[in-house]
N, CA, C and O atoms as CSV, one atom per row, in Angstrom:
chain,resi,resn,atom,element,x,y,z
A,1,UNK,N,N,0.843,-1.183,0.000
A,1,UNK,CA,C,0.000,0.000,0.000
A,1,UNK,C,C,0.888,1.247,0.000
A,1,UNK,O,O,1.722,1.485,0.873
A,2,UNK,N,N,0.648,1.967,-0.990
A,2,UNK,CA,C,1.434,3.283,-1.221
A,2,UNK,C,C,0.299,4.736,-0.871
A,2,UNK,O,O,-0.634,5.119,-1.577
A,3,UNK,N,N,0.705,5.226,0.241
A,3,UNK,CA,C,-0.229,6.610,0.706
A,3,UNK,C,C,0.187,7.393,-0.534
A,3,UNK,O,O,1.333,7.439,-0.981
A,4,UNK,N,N,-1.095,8.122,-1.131
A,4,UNK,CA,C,-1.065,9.061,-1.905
A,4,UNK,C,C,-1.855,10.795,-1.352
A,4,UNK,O,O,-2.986,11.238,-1.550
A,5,UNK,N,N,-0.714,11.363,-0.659
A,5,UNK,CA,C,-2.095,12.361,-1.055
A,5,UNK,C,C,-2.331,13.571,-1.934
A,5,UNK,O,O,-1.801,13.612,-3.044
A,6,UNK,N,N,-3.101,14.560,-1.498
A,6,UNK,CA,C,-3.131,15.144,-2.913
A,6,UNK,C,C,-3.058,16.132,-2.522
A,6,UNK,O,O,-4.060,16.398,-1.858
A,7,UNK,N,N,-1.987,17.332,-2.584
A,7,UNK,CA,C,-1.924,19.029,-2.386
A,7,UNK,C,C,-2.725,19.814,-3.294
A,7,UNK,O,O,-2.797,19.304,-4.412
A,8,UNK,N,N,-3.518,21.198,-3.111
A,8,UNK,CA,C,-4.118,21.201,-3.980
A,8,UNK,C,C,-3.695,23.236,-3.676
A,8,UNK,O,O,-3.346,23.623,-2.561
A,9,UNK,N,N,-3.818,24.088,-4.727
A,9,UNK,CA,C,-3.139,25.166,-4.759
A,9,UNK,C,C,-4.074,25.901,-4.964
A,9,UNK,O,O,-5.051,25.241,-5.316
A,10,UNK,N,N,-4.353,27.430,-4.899
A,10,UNK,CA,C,-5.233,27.807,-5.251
A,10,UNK,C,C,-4.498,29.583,-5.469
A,10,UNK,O,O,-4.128,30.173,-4.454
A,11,UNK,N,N,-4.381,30.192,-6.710
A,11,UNK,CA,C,-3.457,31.039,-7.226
A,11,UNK,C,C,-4.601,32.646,-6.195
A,11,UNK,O,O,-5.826,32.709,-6.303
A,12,UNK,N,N,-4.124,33.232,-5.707
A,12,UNK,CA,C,-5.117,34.306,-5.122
A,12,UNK,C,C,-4.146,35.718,-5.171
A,12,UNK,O,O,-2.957,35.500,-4.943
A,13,UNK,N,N,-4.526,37.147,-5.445
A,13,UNK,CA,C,-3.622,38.019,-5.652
A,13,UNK,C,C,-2.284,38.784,-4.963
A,13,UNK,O,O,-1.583,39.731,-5.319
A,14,UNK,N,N,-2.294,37.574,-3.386
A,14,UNK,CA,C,-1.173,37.756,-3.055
A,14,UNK,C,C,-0.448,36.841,-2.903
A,14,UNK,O,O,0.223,36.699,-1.881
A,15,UNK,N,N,-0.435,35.882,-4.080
A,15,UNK,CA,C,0.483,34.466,-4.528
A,15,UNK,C,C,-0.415,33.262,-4.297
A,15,UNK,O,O,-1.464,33.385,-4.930
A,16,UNK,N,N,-0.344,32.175,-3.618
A,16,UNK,CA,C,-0.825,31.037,-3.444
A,16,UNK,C,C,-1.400,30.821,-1.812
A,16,UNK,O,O,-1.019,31.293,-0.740
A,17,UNK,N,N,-2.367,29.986,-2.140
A,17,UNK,CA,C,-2.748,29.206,-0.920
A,17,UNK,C,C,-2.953,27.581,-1.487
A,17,UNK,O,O,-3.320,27.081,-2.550
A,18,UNK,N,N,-2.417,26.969,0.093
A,18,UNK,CA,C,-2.379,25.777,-0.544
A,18,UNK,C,C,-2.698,24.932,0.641
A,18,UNK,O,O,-2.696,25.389,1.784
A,19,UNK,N,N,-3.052,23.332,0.268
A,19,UNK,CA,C,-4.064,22.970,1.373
A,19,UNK,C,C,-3.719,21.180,0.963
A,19,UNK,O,O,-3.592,20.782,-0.195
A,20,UNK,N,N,-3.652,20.603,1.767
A,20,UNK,CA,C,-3.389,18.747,1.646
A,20,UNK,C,C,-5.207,18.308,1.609
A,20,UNK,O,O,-5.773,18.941,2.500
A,21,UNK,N,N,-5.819,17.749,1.115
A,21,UNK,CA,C,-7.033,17.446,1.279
A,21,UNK,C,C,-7.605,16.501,2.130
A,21,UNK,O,O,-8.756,16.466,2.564
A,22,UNK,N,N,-6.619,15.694,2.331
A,22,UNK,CA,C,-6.654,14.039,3.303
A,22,UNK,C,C,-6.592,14.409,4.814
A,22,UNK,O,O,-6.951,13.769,5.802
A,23,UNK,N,N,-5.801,16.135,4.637
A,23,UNK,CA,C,-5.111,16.180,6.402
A,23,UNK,C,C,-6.009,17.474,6.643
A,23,UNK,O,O,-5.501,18.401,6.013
A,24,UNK,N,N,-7.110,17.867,7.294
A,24,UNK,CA,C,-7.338,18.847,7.768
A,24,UNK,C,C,-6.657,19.353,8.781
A,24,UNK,O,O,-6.258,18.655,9.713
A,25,UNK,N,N,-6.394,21.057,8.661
A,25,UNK,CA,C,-4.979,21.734,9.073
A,25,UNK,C,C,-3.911,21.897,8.630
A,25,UNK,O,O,-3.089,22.716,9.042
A,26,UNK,N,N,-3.760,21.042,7.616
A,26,UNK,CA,C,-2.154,21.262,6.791
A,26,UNK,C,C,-3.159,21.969,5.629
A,26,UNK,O,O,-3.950,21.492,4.815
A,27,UNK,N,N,-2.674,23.532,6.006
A,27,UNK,CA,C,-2.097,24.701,4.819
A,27,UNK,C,C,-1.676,25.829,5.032
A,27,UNK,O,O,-1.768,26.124,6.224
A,28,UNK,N,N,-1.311,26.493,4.494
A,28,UNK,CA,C,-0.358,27.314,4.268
A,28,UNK,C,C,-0.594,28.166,2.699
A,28,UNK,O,O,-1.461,27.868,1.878
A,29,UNK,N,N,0.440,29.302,2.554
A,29,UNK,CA,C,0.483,30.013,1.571
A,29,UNK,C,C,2.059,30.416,1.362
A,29,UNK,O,O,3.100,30.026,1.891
A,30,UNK,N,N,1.777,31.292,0.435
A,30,UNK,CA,C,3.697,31.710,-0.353
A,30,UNK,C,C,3.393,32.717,-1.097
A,30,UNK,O,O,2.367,33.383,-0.961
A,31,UNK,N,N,4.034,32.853,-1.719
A,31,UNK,CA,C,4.088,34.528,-2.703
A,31,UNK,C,C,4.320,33.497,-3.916
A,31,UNK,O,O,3.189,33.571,-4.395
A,32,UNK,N,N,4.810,32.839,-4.517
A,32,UNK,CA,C,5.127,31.834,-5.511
A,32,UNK,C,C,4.328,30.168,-4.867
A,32,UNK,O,O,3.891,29.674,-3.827
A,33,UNK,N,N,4.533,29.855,-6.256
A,33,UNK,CA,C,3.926,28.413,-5.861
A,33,UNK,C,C,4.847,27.376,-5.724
A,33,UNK,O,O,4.453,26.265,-5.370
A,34,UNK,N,N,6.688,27.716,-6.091
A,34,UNK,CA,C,7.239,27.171,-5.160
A,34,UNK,C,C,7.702,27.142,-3.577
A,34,UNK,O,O,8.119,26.264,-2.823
A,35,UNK,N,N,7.437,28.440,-3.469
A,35,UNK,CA,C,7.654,28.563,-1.738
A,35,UNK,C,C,6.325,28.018,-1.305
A,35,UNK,O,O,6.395,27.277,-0.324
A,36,UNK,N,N,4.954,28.240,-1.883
A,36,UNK,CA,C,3.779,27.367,-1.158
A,36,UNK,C,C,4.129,25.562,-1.305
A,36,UNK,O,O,3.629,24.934,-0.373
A,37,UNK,N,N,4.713,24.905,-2.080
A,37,UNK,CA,C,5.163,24.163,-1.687
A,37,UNK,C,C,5.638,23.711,-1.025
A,37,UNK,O,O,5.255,22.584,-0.710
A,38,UNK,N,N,6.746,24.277,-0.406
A,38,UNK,CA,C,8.132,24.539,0.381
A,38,UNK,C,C,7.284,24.388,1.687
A,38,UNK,O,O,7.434,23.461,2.483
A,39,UNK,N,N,6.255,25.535,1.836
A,39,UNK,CA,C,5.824,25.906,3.147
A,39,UNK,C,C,4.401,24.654,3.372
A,39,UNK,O,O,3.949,24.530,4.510
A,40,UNK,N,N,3.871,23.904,2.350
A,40,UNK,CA,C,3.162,23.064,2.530
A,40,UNK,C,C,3.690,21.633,3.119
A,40,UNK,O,O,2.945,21.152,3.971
A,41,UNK,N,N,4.634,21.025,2.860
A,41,UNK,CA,C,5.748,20.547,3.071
A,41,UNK,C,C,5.831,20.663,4.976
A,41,UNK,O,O,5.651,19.888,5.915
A,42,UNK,N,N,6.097,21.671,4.850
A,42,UNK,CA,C,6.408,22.133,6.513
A,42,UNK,C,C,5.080,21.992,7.487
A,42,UNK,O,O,4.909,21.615,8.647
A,43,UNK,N,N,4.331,22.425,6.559
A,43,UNK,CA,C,2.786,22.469,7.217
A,43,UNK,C,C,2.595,20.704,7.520
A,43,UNK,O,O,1.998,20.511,8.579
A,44,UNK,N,N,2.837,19.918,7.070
A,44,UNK,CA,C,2.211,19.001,6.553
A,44,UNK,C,C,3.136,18.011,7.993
A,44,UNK,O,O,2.576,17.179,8.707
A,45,UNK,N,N,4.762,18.458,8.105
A,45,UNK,CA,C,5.213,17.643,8.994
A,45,UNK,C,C,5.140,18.562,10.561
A,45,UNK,O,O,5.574,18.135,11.630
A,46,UNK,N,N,4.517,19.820,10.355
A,46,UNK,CA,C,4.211,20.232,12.288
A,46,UNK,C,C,2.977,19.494,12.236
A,46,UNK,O,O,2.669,18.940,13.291
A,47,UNK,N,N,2.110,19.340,11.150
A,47,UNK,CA,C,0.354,18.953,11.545
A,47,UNK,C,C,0.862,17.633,12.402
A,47,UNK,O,O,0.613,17.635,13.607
A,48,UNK,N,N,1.562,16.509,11.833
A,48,UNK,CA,C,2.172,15.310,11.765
A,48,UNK,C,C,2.889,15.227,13.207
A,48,UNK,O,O,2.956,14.121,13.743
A,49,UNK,N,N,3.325,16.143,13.732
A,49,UNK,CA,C,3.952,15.953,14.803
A,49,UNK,C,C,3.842,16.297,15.925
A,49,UNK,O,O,4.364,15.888,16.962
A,50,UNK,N,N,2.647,17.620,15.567
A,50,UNK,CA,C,1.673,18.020,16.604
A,50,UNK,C,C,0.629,16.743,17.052
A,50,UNK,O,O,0.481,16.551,18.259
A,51,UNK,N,N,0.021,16.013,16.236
A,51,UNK,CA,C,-0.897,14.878,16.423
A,51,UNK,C,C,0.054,14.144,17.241
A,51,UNK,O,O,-0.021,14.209,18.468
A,52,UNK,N,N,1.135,13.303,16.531
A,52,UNK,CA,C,2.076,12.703,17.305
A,52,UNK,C,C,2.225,13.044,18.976
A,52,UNK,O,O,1.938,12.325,19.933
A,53,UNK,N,N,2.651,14.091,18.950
A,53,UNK,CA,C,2.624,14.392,20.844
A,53,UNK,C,C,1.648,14.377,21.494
A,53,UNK,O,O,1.624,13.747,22.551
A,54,UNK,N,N,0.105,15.369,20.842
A,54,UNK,CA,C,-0.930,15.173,21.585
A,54,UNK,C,C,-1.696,13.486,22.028
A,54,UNK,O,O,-2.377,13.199,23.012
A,55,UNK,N,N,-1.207,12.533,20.758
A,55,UNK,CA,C,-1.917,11.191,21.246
A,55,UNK,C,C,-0.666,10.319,21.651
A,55,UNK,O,O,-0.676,9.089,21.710
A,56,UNK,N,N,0.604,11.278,21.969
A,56,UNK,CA,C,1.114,10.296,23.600
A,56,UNK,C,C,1.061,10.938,24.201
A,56,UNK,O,O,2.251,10.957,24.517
A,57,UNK,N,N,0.639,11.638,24.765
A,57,UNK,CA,C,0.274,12.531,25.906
A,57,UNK,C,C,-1.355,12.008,26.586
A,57,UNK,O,O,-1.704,11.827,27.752
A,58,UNK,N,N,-2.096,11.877,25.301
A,58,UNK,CA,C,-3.233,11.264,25.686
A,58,UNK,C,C,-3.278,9.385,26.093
A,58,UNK,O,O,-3.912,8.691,26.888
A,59,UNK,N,N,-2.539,9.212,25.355
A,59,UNK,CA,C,-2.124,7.200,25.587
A,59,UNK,C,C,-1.045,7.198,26.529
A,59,UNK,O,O,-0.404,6.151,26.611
A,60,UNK,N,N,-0.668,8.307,27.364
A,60,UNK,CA,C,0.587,7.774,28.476
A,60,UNK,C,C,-0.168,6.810,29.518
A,60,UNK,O,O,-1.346,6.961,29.842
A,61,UNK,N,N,0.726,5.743,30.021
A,61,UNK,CA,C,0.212,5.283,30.498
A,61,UNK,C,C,-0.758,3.962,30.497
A,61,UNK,O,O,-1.180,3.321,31.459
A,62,UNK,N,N,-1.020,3.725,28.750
A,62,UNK,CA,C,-2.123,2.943,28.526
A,62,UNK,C,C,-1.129,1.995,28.019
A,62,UNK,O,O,-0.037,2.407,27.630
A,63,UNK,N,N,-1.446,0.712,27.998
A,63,UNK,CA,C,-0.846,-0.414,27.599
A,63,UNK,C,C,-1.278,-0.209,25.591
A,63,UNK,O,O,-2.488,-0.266,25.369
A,64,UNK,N,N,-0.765,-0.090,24.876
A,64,UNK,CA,C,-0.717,0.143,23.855
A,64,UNK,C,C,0.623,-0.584,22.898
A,64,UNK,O,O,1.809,-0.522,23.224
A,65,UNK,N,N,0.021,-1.338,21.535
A,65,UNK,CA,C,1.100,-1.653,20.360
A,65,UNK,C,C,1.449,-0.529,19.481
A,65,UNK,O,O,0.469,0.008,18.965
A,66,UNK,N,N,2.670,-0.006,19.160
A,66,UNK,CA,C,2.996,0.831,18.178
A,66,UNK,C,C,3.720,0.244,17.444
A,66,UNK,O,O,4.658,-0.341,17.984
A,67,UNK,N,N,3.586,0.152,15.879
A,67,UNK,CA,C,4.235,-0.295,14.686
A,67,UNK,C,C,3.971,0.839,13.762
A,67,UNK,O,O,3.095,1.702,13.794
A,68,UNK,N,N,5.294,0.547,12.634
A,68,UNK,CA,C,5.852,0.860,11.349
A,68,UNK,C,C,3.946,1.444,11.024
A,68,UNK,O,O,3.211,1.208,11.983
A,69,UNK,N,N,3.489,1.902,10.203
A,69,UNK,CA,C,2.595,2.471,9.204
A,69,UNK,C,C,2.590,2.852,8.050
A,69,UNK,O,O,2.471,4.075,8.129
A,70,UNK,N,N,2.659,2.489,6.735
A,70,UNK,CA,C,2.139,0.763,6.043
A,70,UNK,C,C,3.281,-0.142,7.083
A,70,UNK,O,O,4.163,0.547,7.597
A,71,UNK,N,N,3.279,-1.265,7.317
A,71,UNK,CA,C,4.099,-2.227,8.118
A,71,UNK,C,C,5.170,-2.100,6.731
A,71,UNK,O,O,5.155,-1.867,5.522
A,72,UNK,N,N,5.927,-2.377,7.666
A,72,UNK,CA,C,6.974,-2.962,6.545
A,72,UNK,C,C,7.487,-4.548,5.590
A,72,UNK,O,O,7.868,-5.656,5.970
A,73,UNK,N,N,7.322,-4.115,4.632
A,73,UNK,CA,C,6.773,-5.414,3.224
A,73,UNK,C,C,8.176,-6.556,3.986
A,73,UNK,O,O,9.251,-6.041,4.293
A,74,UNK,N,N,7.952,-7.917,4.172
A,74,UNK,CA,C,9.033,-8.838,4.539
A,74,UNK,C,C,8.991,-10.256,3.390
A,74,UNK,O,O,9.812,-11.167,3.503
């Protein structure tokens, strides 16, 4: 299984806004649509790592399995 997702841009008169569709909260903007990249990118790994802390912060404590996500192909 290969995650696909899909960034999606939207050109507005002070450069770009741009938005992941799968992740509500990841977006961001740029003056160019390579820096909205750049900065989507970034958006995309605080959303990712903000979740990350808040649900061990919320699972401390709980007897819980954590694995790889897709597992890894053997």
């Amino acid at each position: 299984m290969t995650m696909k997702l899909t960034a999606v841009y939207r050109k507005v008169p002070e450069g770009y806004i741009a938005f992941v569709e799968e992740l509500p909260g990841a977006n961001t903007q740029g003056r160019t649509l390579d820096e909205a990249r750049a900065n989507l990118g970034e958006a995309v790994e605080l959303l990712l790592d903000a979740n990350r802390s808040e649900m061990e912060k919320a699972l401390q404590g709980i007897d819980v399995i954590r694995e790889s996500f897709p597992p890894d192909k053997k």
